[in-house]
C-alpha positions as CSV (number, residue, x, y, z in Angstrom):
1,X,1.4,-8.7,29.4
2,X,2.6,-7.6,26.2
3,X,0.2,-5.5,24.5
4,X,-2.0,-6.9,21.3
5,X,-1.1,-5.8,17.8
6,X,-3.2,-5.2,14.9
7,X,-1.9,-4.2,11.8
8,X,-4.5,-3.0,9.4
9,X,-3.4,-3.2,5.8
10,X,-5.4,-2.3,2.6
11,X,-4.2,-2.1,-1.0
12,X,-4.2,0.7,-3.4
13,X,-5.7,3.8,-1.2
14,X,-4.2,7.0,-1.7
15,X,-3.1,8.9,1.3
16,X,-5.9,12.0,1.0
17,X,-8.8,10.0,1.0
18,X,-9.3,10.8,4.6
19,X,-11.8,12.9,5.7
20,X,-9.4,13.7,8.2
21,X,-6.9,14.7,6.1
22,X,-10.0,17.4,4.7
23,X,-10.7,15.8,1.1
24,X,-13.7,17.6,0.0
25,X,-15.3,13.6,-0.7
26,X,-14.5,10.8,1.2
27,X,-16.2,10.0,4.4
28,X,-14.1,8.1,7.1
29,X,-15.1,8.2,10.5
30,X,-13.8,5.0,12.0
31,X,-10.0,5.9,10.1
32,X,-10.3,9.5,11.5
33,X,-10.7,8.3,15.4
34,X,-8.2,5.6,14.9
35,X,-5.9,9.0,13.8
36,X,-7.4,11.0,17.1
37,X,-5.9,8.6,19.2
38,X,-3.0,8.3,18.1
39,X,-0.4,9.5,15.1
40,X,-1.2,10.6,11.6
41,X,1.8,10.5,9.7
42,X,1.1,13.1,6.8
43,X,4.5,11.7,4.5
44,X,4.5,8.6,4.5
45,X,5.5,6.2,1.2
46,X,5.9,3.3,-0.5
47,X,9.1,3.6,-2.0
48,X,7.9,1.1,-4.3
49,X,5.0,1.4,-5.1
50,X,3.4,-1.8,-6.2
51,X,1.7,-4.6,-4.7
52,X,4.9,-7.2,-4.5
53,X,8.0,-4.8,-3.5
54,X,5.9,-2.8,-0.8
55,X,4.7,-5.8,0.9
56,X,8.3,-7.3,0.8
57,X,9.1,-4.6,2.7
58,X,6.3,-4.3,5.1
59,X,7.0,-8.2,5.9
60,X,11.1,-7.9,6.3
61,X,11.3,-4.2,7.2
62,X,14.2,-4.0,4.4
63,X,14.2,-1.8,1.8
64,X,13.6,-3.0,-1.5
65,X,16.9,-3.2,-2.7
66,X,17.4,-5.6,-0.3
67,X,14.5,-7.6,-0.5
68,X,15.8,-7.6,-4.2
69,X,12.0,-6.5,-5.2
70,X,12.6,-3.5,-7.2
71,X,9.5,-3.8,-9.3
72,X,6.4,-6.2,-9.7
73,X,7.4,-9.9,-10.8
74,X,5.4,-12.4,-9.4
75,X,6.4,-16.4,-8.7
76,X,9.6,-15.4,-7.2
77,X,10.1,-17.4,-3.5
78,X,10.2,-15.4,-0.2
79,X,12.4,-16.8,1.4
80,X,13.3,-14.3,4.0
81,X,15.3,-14.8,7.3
82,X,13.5,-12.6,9.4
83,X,9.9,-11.9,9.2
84,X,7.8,-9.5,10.8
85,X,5.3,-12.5,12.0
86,X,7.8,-14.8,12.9
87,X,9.8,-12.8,15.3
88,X,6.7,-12.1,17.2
89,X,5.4,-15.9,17.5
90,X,9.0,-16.3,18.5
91,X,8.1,-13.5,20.9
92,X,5.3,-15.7,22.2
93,X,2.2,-13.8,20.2
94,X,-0.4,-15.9,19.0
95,X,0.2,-14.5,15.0
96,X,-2.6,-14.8,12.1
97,X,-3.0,-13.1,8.7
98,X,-6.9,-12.6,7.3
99,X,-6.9,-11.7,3.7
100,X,-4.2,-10.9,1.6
101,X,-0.3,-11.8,1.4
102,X,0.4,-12.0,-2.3
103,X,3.7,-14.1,-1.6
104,X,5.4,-17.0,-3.1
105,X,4.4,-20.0,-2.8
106,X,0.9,-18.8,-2.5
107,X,0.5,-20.5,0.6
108,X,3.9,-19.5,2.3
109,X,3.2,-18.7,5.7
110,X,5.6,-16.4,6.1
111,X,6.2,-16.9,10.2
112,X,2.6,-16.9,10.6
113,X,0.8,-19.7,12.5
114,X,-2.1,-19.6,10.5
115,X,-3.1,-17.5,7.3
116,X,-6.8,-16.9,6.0
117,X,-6.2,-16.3,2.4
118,X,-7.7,-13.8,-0.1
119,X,-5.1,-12.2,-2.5
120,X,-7.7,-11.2,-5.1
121,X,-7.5,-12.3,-8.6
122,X,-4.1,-14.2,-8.9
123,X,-3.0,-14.7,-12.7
124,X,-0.6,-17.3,-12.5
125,X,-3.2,-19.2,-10.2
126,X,-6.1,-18.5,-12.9
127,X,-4.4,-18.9,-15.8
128,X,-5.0,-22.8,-16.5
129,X,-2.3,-22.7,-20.1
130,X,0.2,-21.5,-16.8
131,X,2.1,-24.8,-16.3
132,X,4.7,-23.4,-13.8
133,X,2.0,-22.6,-10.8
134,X,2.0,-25.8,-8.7
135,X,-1.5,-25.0,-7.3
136,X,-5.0,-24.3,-8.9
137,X,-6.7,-21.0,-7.3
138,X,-9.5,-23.3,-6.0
139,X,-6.2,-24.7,-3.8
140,X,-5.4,-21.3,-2.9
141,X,-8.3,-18.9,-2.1
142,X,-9.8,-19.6,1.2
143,X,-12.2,-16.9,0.3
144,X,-13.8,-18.3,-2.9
145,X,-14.9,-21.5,-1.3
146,X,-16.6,-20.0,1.4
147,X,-18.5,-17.6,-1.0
148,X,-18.9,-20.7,-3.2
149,X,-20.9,-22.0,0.1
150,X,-22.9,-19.3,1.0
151,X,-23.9,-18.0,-2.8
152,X,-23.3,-21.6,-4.8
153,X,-20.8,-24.0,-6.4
154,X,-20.6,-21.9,-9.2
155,X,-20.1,-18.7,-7.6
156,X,-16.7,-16.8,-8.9
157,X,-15.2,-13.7,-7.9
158,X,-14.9,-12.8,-11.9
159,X,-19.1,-12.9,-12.6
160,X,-18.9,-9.3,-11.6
161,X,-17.2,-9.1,-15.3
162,X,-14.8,-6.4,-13.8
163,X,-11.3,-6.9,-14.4
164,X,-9.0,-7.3,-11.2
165,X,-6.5,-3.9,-12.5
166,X,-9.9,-1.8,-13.9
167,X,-9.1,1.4,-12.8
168,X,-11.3,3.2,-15.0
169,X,-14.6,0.7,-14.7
170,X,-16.9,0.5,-11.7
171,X,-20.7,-1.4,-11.0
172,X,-22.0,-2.1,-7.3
173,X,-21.6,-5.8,-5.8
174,X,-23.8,-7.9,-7.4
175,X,-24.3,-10.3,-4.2
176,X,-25.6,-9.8,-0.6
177,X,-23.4,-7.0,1.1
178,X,-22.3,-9.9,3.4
179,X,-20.4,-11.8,0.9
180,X,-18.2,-9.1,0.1
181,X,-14.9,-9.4,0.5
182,X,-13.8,-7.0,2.5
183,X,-17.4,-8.0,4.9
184,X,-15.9,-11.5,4.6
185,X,-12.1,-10.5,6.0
186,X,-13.3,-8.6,9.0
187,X,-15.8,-12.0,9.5
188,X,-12.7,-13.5,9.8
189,X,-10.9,-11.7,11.7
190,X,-13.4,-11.3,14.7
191,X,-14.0,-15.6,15.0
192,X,-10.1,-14.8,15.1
193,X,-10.5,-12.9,18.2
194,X,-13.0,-15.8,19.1
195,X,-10.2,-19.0,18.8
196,X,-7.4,-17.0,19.6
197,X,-5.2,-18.4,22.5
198,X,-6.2,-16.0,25.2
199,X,-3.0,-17.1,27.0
200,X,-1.1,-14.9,24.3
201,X,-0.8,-11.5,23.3
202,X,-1.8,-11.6,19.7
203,X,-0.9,-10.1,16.2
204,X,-3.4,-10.4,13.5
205,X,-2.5,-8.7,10.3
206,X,-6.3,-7.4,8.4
207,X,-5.4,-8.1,5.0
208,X,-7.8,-6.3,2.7
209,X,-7.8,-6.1,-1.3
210,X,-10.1,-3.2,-1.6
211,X,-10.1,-0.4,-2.6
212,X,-7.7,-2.0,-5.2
213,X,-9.8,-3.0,-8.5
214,X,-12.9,-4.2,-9.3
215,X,-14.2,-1.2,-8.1
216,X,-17.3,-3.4,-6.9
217,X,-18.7,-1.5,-3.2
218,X,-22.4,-2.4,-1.9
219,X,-25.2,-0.6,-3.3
220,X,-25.3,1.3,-0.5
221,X,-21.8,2.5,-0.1
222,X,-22.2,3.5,-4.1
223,X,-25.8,5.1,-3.9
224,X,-23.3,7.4,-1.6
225,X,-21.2,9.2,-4.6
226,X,-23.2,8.2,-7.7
227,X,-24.8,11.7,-8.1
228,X,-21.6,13.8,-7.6
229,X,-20.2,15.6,-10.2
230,X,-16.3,15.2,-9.2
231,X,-14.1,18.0,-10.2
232,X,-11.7,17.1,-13.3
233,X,-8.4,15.2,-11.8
234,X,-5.3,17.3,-11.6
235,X,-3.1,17.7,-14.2
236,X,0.6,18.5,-14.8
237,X,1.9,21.4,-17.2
238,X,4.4,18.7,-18.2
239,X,1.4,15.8,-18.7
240,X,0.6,14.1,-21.8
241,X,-2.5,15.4,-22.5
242,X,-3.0,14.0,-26.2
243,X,-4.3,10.0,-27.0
244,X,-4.5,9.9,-30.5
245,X,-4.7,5.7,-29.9
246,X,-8.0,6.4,-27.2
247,X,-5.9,4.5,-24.5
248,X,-8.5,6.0,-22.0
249,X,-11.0,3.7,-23.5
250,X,-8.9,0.5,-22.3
251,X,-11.0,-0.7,-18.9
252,X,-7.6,-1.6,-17.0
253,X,-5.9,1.6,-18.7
254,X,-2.5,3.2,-17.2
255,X,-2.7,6.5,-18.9
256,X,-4.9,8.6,-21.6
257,X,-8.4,10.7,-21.8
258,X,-11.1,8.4,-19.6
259,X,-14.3,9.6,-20.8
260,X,-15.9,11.9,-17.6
261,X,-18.9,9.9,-17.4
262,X,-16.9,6.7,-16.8
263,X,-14.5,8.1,-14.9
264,X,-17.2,10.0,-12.3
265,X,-18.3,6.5,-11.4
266,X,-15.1,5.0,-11.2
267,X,-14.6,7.7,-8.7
268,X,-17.7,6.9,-7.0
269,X,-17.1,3.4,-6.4
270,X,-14.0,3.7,-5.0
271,X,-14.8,5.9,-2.5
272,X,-17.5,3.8,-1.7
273,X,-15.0,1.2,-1.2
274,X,-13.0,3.1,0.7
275,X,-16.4,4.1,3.1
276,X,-17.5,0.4,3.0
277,X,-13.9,-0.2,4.1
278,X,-14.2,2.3,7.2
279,X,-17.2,0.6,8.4
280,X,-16.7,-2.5,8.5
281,X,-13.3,-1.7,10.2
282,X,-15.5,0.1,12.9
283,X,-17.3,-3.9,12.8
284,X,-14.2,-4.8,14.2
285,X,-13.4,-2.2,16.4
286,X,-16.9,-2.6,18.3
287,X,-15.9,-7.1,18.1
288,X,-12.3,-5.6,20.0
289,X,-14.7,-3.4,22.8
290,X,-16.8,-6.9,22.9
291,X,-14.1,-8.9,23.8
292,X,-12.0,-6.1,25.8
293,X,-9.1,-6.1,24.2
294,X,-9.5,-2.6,22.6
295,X,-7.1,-0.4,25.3
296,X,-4.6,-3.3,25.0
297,X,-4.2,-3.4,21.1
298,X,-1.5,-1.1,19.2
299,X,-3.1,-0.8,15.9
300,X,-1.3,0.3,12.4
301,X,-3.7,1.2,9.4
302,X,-1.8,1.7,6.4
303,X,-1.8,1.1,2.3
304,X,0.5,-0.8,0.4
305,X,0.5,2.3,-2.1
306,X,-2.0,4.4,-3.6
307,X,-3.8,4.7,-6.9
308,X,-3.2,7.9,-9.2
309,X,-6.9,7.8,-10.2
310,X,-6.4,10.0,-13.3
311,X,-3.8,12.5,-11.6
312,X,-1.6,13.7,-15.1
313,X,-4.1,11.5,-17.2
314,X,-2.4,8.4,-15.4
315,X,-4.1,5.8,-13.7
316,X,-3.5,2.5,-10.9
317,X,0.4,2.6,-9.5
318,X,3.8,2.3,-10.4
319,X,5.0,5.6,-11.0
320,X,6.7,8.0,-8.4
321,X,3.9,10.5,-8.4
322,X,2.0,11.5,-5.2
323,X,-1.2,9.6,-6.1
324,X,0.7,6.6,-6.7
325,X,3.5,6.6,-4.1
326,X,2.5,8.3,-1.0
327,X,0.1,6.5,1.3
328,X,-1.8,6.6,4.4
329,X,0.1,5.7,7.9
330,X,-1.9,5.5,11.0
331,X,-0.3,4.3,14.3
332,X,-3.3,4.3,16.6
333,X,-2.7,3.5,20.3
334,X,-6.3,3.5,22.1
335,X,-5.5,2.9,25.4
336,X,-2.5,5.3,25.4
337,X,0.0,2.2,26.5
338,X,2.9,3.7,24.4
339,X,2.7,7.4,25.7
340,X,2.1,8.9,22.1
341,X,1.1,12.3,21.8
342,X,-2.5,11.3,20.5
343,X,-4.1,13.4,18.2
344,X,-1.4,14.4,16.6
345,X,0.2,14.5,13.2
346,X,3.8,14.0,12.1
347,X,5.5,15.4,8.8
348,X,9.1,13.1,8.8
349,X,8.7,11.4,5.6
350,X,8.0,7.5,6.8
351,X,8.1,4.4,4.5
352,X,7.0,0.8,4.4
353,X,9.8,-0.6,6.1
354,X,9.6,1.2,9.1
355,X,7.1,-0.7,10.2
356,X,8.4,-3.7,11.5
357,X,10.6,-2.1,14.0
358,X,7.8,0.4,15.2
359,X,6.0,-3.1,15.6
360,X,8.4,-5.3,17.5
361,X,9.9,-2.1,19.3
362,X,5.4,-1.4,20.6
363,X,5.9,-5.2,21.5
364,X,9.3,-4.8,23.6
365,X,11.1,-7.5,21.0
366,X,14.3,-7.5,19.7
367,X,14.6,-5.5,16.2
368,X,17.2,-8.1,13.8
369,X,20.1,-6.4,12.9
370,X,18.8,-7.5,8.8
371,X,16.1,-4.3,9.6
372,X,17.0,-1.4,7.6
373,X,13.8,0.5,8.8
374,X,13.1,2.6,11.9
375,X,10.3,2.4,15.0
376,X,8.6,6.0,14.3
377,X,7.2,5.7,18.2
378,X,9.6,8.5,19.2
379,X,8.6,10.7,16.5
380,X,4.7,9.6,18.0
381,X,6.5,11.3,21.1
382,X,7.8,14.2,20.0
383,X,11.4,12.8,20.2
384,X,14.1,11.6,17.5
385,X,13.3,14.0,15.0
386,X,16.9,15.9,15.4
387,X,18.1,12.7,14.2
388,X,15.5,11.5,11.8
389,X,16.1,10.3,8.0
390,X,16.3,13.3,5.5
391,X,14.8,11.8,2.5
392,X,13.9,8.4,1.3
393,X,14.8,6.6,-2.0
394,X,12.1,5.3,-4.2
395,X,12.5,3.4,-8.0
396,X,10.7,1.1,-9.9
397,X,11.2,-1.0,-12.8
398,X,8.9,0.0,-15.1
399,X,10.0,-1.0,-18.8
400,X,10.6,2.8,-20.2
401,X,9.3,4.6,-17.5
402,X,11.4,2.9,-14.9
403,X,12.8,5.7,-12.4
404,X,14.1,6.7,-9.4
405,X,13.3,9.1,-6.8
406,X,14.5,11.1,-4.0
407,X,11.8,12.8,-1.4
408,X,11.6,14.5,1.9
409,X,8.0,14.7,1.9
410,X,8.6,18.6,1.3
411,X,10.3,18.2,-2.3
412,X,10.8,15.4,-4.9
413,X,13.6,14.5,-7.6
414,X,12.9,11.9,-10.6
415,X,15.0,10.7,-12.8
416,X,13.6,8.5,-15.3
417,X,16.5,5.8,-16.0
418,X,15.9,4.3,-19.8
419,X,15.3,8.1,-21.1
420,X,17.0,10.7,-18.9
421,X,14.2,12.3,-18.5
422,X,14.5,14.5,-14.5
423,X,11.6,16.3,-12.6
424,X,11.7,18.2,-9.7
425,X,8.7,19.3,-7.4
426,X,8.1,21.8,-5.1
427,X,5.2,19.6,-3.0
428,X,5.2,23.0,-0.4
429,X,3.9,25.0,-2.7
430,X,2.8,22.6,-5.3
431,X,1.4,19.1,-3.7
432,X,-0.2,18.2,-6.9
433,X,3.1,18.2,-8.8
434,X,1.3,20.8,-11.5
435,X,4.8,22.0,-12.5
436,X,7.8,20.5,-13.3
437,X,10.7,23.2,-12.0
438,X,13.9,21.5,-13.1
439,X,15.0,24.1,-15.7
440,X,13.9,26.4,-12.9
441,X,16.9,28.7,-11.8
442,X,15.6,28.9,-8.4
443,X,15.8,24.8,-7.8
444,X,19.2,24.3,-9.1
445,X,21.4,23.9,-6.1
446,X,18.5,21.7,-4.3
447,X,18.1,19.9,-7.5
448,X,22.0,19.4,-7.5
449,X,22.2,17.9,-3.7
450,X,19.1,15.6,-4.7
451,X,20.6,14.4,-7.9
452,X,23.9,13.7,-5.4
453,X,21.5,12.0,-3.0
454,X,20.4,9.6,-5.9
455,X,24.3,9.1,-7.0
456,X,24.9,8.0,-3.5
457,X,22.0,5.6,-3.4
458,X,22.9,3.7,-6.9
459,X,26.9,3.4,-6.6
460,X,27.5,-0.1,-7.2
461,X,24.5,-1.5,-8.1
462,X,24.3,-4.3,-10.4
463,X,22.4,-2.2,-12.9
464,X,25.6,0.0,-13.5
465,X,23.2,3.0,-12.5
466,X,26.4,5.1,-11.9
467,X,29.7,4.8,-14.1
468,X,32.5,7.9,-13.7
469,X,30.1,8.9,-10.4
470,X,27.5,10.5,-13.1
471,X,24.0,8.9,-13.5
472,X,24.0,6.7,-16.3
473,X,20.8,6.0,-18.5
474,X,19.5,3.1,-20.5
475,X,21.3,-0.1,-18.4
476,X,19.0,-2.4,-18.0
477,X,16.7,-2.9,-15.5
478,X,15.0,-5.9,-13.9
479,X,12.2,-6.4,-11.1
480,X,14.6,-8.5,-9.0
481,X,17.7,-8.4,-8.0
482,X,20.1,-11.0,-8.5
483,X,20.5,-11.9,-4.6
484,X,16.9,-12.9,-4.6
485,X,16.9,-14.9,-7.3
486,X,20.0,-17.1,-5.8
């Protein structure tokens, strides 16, 4: 029989919050066995690293210039030939999402026979003035009616008063540690592993919103960091260090000086989210032992992108820097039914779309020829790394800070497209991105074969990125792509 796959998704953890991965904080037992038994992949990104884009290319295994999602727009359709879910129900798995999708429509399945739905707080579904969303977010949100029945009619997921993007603001859950979201997704998930078709392998895709804002953990998970005095975020030589408008003071702020006092318990509550998280995903594990299909499951645990959580005085995603854009990437294989060199760790720099092949090639199905991704199971074995990718391409639309960016997991090259602006990184020596080395004599020549890397990339795209085979700044730059909005 094929074997089961579980792919674990969460949204907005950065990749060292593992205490596998030594950060001197975070606690993550469950995470760290699922890495011991199997692959920890120590580069891994989101080449764009926002919610829509990254999950476009999770689903698809494209990357985002062909999914057309260079940047976060919401209400555009997915309407995708080949989806991750539906070529394994075509494959004969019983398939099933818990949590969220953040597609359009809301309630596009996506290949999946059946989808449990929590996206979080969903403007254009909130937003009653919004006449062009066809469906209230009492229509939508599977996970606010059943908290509406446990807790009351008039429960919402807004009386915490957090805002869904407050990076910067934190209070514990206000409810029973039961109704919380992430509690209620892996609820879910194991009466999944009850109704599932035991005739079938299965794929369930764990959906959850945390650790992505409010940063609302249980007491308990809370009580954990409240007393710690954190160390002051890192901070570039090239940062903006000055906010003469007090930005920082903005609850869902991108940028400026967060007050420490603030910012220590934003800290606190998300990695109390991110413990909760781990626990409650060890809930699950012990359901999988329970109903013995733990040695038979191929699980992936991984982030749709990370959070810079006041890296450079910037804060939630977007931008290209390490906090924002590299993520965890876990391919766990309990019972060893893949052969992977377990308990090991990997440094070929990985992206979102590779993991639809690694998925369909664990499950022996036929990779579509649309799949621009690759199955890392031969770097889990110690082969294919002679003819591995040598860097990946990341951009984002981003108004005037909309960029590009070439890495190798070893060194990075930005260019920021509306101002010119270029940085280069020496992540070897320098993983924080402290200092920007592009007028650095030493970096030119790797500089130079980056910047051609980037040339190579944008040559014909619609943006006019490239005229006379030089990079081109201040064209204009949208989220989609024309294809996808044909």
């Amino acid at each position: 029989m094929k074997p089961n796959i579980l792919l674990i998704m969460v949204d907005q953890m950065r990749a060292d919050c593992l205490s596998i991965m030594n950060h001197p904080v975070v606690d993550t037992p469950n995470l760290d066995q699922l890495a011991r038994q199997g692959v920890l992949f120590r580069n891994a990104y989101a080449a764009t690293p926002s919610c829509i884009p990254a999950r476009a290319s999770v689903m698809t295994g494209m990357s985002q210039v062909s999914t057309g999602r260079v940047g976060y727009e919401d209400q555009v359709p997915w309407d995708y030939e080949h989806t991750l879910p539906q070529e394994l129900a075509r494959a004969g798995y019983h398939t099933q999402c818990v949590g969220k999708m953040h597609v359009y429509p809301t309630r596009n399945l996506c290949g999946f026979h059946n989808v449990v739905l929590h996206d979080g707080y969903m403007h254009y579904n909130r937003f009653r003035f919004n006449t062009a969303s066809n469906a209230s977010f009492d229509q939508t949100d599977d996970y606010v009616q059943w908290l509406r029945e446990k807790a009351g009619s008039d429960t919402d997921i807004t009386d915490i008063g957090l805002d869904c993007n407050a990076s910067t603001v934190a209070r514990p859950w206000q409810l029973a540690e039961s109704l919380h979201p992430t509690n209620w997704a892996v609820t879910q998930s194991i009466d999944f592993l009850r109704r599932r078709d035991p005739r079938k392998p299965f794929f369930l895709k764990m959906s959850f919103v945390r650790p992505h804002p409010p940063f609302d953990p249980p007491q308990v998970y809370f009580d954990m960091y409240k007393d710690i005095s954190f160390a002051a975020p890192k901070s570039g030589d090239w940062a903006e260090t000055e906010d003469p408008d007090r930005e920082g003071l903005n609850p869902v702020t991108a940028k400026g000086n967060v007050p420490k006092h603030r910012l220590d318990r934003a800290l606190a509550a998300y990695y109390g989210l991110i413990t909760h998280l781990d626990h409650q995903l060890g809930r699950f594990l012990i359901a999988m032992q329970e109903y013995g299909v733990y040695d038979n499951t191929v699980i992936l645990f991984v982030s749709d992108h990370g959070e810079l959580l006041g890296d450079h005085h910037l804060y939630r995603k977007s931008l290209p820097y390490e906090g924002s854009a590299k993520i965890p990437f876990i391919l766990s294989d309990p019972g060893n039914i893949l052969h992977v060199q377990q308990n090991s760790q990997s440094e070929r720099v990985v992206e979102l779309r590779d993991i639809m092949p690694t998925l369909l090639d664990a499950a022996h199905v036929p990779i579509p020829d649309t799949v621009e991704g690759r199955s890392v199971l031969g770097l889990c074995r110690h082969e294919d790394g002679d003819t591995w990718r040598s860097y990946l391409h990341g951009e984002h639309a981003f108004g005037e800070r909309s960029y590009q960016y070439i890495t190798d997991g070893y060194e990075k090259y930005i260019w920021f497209s509306q101002t010119g602006e270029e940085q280069f990184f020496d992540l070897q020596a320098d993983p924080s991105e402290l200092h920007n080395l592009i007028e650095d004599d030493r970096f030119q020549a790797r500089i130079a074969l980056r910047r051609k890397q980037l040339i190579t990339e944008l040559t014909g795209r619609e943006e006019g990125y490239v005229q006379n085979g030089k990079l081109t700044l201040g064209r204009t730059v949208n989220p989609t792509l024309r294809h996808q909005r044909q």
